[in-house]
N, C-alpha and C positions, 0 to 999 in steps of 0.2 A: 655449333655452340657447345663450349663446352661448362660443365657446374660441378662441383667438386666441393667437398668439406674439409674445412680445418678445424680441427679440434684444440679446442680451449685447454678447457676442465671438464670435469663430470658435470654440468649444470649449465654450460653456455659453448659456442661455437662461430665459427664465422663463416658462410658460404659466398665462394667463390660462384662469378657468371664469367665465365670469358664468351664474349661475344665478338664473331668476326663480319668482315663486310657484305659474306655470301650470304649471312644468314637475315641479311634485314634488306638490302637493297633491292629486290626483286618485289617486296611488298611495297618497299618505302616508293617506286617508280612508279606500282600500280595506285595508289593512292594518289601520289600528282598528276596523274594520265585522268582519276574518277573527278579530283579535282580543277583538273583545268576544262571539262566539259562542262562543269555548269559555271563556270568563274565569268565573272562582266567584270569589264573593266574598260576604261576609256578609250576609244581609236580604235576597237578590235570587239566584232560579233561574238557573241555568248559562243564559247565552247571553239574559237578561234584565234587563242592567245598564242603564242608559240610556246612550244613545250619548253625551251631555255629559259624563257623569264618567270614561267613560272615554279621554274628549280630554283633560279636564283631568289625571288621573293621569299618562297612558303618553306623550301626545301628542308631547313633547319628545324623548322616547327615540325614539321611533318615528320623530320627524321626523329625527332625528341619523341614526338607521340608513339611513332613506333619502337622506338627503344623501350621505351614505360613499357605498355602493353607488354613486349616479349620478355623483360626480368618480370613482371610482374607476373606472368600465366609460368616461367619456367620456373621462378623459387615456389609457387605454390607447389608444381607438377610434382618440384624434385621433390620436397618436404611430404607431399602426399605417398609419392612412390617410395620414399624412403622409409617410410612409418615414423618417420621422428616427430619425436610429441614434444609443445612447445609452449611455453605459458608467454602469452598476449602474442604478440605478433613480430615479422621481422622488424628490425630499423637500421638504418644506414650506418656502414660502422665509421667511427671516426679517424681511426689511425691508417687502415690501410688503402683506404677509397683514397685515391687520387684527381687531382683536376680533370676534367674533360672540355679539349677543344674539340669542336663539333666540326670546325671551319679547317681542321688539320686532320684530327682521327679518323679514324677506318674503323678501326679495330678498340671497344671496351674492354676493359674490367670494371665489375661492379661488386660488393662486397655489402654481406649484411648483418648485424648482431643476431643470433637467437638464443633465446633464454630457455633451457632445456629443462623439461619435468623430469625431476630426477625419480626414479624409481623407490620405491619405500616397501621394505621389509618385516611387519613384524605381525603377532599373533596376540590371540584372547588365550586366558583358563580361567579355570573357578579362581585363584586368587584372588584375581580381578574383581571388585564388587561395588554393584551400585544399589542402590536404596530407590523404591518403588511406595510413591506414600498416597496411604488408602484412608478417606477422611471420618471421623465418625460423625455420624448421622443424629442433632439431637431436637427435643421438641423446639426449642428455639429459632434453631435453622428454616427448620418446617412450617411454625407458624410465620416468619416474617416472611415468606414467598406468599401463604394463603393473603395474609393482609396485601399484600405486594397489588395479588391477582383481583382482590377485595376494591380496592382502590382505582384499578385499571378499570372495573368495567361499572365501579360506581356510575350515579346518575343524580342530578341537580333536583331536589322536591321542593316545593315552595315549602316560607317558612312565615314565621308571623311576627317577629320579633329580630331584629339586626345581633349578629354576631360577629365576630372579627372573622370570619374565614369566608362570611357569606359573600353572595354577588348580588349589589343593590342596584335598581334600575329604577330611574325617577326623570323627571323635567325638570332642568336647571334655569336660573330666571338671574340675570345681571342685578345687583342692587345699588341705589343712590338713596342717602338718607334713611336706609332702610324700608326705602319703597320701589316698587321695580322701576329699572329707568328704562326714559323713554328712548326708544331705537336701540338700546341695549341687546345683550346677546340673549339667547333662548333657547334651549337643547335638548327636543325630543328625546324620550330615549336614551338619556344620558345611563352610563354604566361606570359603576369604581367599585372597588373593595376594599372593606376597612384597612385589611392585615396592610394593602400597601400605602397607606395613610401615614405620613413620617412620624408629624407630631403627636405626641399625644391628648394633645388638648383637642386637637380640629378632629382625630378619631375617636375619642370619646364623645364628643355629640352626635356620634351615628352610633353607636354601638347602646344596645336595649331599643331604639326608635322602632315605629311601628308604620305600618301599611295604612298614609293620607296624613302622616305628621310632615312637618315641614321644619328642615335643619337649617339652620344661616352660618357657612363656616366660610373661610377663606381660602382660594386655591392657592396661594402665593406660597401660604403656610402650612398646605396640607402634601404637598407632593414634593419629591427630593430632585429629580431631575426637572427644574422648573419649568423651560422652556417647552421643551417637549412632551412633557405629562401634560401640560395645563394644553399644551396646542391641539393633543390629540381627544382628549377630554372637552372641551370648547368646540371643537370642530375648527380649529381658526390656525391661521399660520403661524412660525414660530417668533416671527417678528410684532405680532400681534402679542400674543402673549408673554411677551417682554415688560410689556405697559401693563398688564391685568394686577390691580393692587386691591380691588373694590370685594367687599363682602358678594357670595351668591347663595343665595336658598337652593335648597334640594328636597321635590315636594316628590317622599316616594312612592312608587307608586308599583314595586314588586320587589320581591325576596326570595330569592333561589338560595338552597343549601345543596352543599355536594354531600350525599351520601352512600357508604360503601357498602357495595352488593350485597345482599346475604347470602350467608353460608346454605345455597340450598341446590336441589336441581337443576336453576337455572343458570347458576354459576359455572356449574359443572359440566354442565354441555357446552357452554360456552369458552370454556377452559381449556375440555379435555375430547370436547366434541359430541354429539349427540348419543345420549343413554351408554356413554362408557362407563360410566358409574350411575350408580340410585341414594348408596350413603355417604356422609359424612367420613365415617372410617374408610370407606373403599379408596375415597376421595385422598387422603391425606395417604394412604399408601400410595396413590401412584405416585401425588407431588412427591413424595417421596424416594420414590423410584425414577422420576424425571429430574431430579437433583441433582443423585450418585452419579447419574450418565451423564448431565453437564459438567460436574466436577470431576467424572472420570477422564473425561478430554481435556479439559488441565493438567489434573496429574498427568495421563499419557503425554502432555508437552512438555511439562517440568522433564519428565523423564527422559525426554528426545533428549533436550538440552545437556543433560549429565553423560549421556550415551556419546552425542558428540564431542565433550571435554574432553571423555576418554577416549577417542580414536585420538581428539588432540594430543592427548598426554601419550598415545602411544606411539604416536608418530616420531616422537620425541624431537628430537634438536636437526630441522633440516637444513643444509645449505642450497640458499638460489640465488639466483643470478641477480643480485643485488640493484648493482648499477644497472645492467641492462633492463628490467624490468621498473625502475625508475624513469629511465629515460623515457620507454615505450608508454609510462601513465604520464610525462609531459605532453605527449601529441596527443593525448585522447580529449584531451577539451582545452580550450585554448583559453579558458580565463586561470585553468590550474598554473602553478607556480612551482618553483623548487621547495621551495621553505611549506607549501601546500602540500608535496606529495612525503617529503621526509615526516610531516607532523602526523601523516595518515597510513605509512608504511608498516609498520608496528601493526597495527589491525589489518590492512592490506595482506601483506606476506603470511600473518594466523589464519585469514582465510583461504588463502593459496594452500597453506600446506593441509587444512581440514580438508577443502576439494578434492587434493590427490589423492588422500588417503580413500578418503569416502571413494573415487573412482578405482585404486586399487583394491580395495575390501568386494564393491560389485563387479569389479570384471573376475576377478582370482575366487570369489562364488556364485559366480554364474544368478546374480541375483536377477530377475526381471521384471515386467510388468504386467499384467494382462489386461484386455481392454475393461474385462469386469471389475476391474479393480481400480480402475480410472475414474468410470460413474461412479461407484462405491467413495470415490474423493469426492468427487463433486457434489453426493449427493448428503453426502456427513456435511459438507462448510454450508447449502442450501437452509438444511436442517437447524445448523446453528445461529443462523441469520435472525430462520423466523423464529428463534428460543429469544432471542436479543427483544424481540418486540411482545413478548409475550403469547406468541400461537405456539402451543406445543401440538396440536392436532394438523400436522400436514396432511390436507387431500394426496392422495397418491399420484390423481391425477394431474393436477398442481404442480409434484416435485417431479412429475415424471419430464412435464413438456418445462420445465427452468431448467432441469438436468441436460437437455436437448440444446438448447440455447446455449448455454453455459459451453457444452464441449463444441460447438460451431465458433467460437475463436479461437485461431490458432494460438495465437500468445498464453491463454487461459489456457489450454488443451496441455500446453508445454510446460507450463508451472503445477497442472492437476500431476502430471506425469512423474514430474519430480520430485512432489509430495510422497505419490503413492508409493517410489522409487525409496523414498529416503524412510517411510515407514518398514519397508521391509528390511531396508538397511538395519532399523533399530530394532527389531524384531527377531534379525539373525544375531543381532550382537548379544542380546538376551538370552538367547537360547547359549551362548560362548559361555558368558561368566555368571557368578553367582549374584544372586537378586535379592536383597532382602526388602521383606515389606514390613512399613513404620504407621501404626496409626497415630493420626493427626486431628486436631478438631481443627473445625473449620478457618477459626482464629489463627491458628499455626500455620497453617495450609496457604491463606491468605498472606501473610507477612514472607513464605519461601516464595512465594510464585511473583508477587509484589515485584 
């Protein structure tokens, strides 16, 4: 067999298979010899067909199967052993592939598109300059995280008197003529809160009432999503409370208020973990200092992203293989369309040419990874997980064995990789050009990263 390349242009190619009959017949015969020992078929014992019929039956499929297989393992071999680098994969070329009789041929050619990564040339200097923005830190900022933390680890105290925020919990009793009716509905335990009371008529008779008064309002007119508020409230289904049009009392009988933590010791352990702090002040410097580092991984993204523009913008104007790379995004999913991959080409082909760059910039500096640098990903997104829920105090031991989980997928192991890959990438670019730093308040900050 022979493979051979024809050159296009600088960005695309077409590879010749010349395949002759030595090189597949000797498999294609062992195949119908494996397949006619287990073949059943009518008038003739398992693995006693004669080996003619079953050339003549299967011989074409079989010969097809081994065709595939050998273009298939020889364009990858040749492409491996060639080193040619190749954005998406081969496809069938249209013009020079020719018909193939199976039932006449001996001898193929088989031909196939490749879309070539074309090589990219160019350099950093200080000219080059991107902006690094560093937030300033003000009491405002600082107090709306304390409240933030104040509210999270609040706690419900009884109260004696109805509020709109409170949680009122009483027995609710069906009314007729203003007297309970009979076989009517009855609701231990019933629970609502004023704030989501639509009207303001029907929450103004809860709002000031007290612990063993008794409210007479209407659920029809008291809740917005009717069916479902009053079903769940009733306890009843929602076809039931379709028909509820009648007055009910509400004889309360508790008053929970949510109130927020104080500012003391025990917020603070609970915050920042056991006797990290004693004061108020100490306290607010670390929130403080636990801020900067959540907004410093911000900025460090906002800044990836400008870093990548600029490898964009310096890759500047590349040509690829247009069409063929077109083509080859038709076969990758089968509900895609023409008029689907031309609308999405435009961003398609910007990411192709950022890819090669970014792979020409790490191989031409020997950029790599180490494994301590991999945890070190894993162990920063872990970290930012539990900031999202409010625990800034990770057990060690905690983020040791998530960190252990986390790299036991391979998929996850391969994206940690290429994180840590593409940090060093922006890291090296930094160290290229010149960097200026902008302070920003938080407001500013908020509205670029937005």
């Amino acid at each position: 067999m022979n493979v051979s390349l024809m050159n296009n242009d600088a960005v695309s190619c077409i590879v010749k298979l010349e395949i002759e009959k030595k090189d597949y017949e000797v498999q294609v015969e062992k195949n119908l010899r494996q397949f006619r020992q287990k073949a059943n078929m009518p008038g003739f014992r398992k693995g006693m067909v004669p080996f003619g019929l079953v050339k003549k039956m299967y011989g074409k499929s079989v010969l097809a199967e081994e065709l595939n297989k050998l273009v298939s393992d020889s364009l990858l071999n040749y492409i491996k052993e060639s080193q040619i680098r190749i954005l998406g994969e081969p496809i069938p070329n249209e013009t020079e592939q020719q018909p193939i009789d199976m039932d006449v041929d001996e001898n193929f050619n088989f031909y196939f598109d490749l879309a070539l990564a074309p090589v990219l040339t160019f350099k950093f200097n200080k000219r080059d300059r991107l902006t690094r923005h560093e937030i300033i830190m003000d009491n405002e900022t600082i107090d709306t995280q304390i409240n933030s933390y104040r509210k999270n680890f609040g706690t419900y105290q009884p109260a004696d008197v109805i509020a709109e925020d409170d949680m009122v919990k009483g027995t609710v009793t069906d009314l007729e003529d203003g007297m309970p009716k009979a076989g009517g509905i009855i609701v231990e335990e019933a629970i609502l809160m004023p704030k989501f009371i639509k009207g303001k008529k029907e929450q103004s008779k809860f709002l000031g009432s007290k612990i063993n008064e008794t409210i007479v309002f209407n659920p029809k007119k008291a809740f917005k999503s009717v069916d479902a508020e009053i079903a769940s409230f009733l306890k009843i289904d929602k076809e039931t409370a379709q028909e509820i049009t009648a007055d009910f009392k509400f004889e309360v009988k508790e008053i929970t208020r949510y109130q927020d933590a104080e500012l003391n010791r025990d917020l603070f352990d609970k915050v920042l973990g056991k006797d990290t702090v004693e004061t108020e002040e100490a306290f607010k410097e670390k929130i403080q200092t636990l801020i900067k580092e959540t907004y410093l991984q911000q900025s460090e993204s906002l800044f990836a992203l400008d870093v990548l523009m600029l490898i964009t913008k310096k890759a500047g104007d590349v040509k690829l293989a247009d069409a063929i790379i077109k083509r080859w995004l038709l076969t990758t999913k089968e509900e895609t369309t023409p008029e689907k991959v031309e609308e999405d080409y435009p961003k398609i082909s910007r990411d192709l040419v950022l890819y090669l760059a970014k792979q020409q910039l790490i191989k031409d500096n020997g950029l790599t990874v180490e494994e301590a640098e991999i945890e070190a990903a894993a162990k920063k997104i872990i970290k930012a997980q539990f900031v999202q829920y409010g625990i800034l105090n990770v057990p060690e031991n905690l983020l040791t064995n998530q960190t252990k989980d986390m790299l036991q997928n391979q998929e996850t192991l391969q994206n940690l990789f290429n994180r840590a890959l593409d940090e060093k990438l922006v890291q090296w670019v930094k160290e290229q050009v010149k960097v200026e730093t902008k302070e920003v308040t938080l407001a500013e900050f908020e509205k670029l990263y937005s």
